[in-house]
C-alpha positions in Angstrom: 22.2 -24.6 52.9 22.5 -20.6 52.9 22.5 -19.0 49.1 25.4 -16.5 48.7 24.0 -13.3 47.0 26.4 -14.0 44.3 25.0 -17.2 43.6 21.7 -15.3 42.4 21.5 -13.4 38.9 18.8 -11.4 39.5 19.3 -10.5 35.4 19.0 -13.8 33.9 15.7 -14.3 36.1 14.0 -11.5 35.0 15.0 -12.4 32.2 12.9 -15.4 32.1 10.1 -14.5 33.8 9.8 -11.6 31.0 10.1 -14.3 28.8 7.8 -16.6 30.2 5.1 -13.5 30.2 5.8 -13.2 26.9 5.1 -16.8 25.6 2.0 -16.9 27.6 0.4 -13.6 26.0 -0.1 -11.6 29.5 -0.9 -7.9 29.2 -1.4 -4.7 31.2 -4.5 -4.4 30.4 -6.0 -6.9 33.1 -9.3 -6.8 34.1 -10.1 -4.3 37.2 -13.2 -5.4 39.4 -15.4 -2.8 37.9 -15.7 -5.5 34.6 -16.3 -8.6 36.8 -20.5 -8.9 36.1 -22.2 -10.9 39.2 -25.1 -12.6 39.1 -27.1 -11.4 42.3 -30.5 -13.0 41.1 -29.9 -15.9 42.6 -29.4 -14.4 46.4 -32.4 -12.8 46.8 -35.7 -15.1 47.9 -39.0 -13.7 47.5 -40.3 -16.7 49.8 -38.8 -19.0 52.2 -37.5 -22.4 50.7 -37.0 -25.5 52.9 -34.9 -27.4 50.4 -32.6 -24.4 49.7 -32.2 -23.6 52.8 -31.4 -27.1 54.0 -28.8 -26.7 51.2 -27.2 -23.6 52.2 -26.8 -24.7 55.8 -25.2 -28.1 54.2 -22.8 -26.0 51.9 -21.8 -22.6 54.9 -21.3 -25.8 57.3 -18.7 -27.7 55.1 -16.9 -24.2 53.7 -16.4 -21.4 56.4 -13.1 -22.1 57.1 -10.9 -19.8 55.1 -7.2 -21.3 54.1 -4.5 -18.7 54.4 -2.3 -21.2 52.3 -3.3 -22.4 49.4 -0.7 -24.8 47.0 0.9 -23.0 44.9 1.6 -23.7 41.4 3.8 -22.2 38.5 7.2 -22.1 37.0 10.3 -22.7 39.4 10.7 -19.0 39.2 7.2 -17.8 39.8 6.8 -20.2 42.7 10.2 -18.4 44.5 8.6 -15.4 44.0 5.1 -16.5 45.1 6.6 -18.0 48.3 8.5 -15.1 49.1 5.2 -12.5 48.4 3.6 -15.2 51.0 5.9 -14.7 53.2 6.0 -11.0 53.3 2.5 -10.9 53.8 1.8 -13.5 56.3 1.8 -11.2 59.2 -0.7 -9.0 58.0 -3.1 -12.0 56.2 -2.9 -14.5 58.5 -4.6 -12.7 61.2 -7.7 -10.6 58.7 -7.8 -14.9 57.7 -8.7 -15.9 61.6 -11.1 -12.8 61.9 -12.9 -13.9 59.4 -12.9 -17.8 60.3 -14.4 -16.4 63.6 -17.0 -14.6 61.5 -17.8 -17.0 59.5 -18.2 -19.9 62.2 -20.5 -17.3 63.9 -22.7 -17.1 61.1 -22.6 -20.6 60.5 -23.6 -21.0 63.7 -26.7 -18.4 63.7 -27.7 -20.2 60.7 -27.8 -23.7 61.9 -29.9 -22.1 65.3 -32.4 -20.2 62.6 -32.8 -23.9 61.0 -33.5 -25.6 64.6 -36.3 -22.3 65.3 -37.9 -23.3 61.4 -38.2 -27.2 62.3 -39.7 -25.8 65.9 -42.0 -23.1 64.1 -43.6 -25.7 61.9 -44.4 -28.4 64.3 -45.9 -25.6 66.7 -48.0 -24.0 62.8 -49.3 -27.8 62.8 -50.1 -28.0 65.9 -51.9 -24.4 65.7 -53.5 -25.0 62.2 -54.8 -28.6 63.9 -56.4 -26.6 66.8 -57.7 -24.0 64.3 -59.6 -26.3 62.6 -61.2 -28.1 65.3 -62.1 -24.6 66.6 -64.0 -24.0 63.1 -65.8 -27.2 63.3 -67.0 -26.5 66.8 -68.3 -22.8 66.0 -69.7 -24.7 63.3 -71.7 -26.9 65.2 -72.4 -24.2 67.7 -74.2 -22.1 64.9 -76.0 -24.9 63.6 -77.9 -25.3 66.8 
């Protein structure tokens, strides 16, 4: 089913989206990125954490896939223009999305290999720390000779 252009009043639906702005109390005065406040305390470590770790790998591993699509939600008018934005700028989203799939499974990846090198590095600091300290206890018994 095709839609005529005269079966579209481009008036009457500005009309309600300016109306629907209206009821819901939007302004111009928006926020800009410069008054979103981050809290970077919790990305920096000042020692290495196991458990944390462990937890990050479980949470990169379950969310580095980026959707391009998302459901979209809204007024019957909103969701026409939302789908027509979406398409407009598919060609140029859609493939910054897949470069940064591809980064993000690459990271993923280089994070689960730095997990399997700390499980490798502890058994081999167990093993060293075991050899160390039968080391000591033979210098010890050298000396006390």
């Amino acid at each position: 089913m095709s839609i005529q252009n005269s079966d579209i009043n481009i008036e009457s639906i500005m009309q309600e989206i300016k109306a629907e702005i209206k009821e819901k109390g939007y302004t111009n005065d928006l926020l800009s990125f410069n008054d979103i406040v981050i809290d970077t305390s919790s990305m920096n470590a000042s020692q290495f954490d196991k458990i944390a770790f462990n937890e990050e790998i479980y949470t990169v591993n379950h969310t580095w896939n980026v959707q391009a699509y998302r459901v979209l939600s809204g007024s019957r008018f909103a969701l026409f223009y939302k789908k027509v934005i979406r398409k407009i700028v598919y060609f140029f989203v859609e493939p910054i999305v897949l470069e940064q799939d591809g980064f993000n499974a690459s990271v993923v990846r280089l994070m689960n290999q730095m997990n399997c090198y700390v499980d490798e590095t502890k058994d081999q600091n167990e093993a060293l720390k075991k050899q160390v300290e039968e080391l000591t206890e033979k210098i010890k018994q050298f000396e006390q000779k």
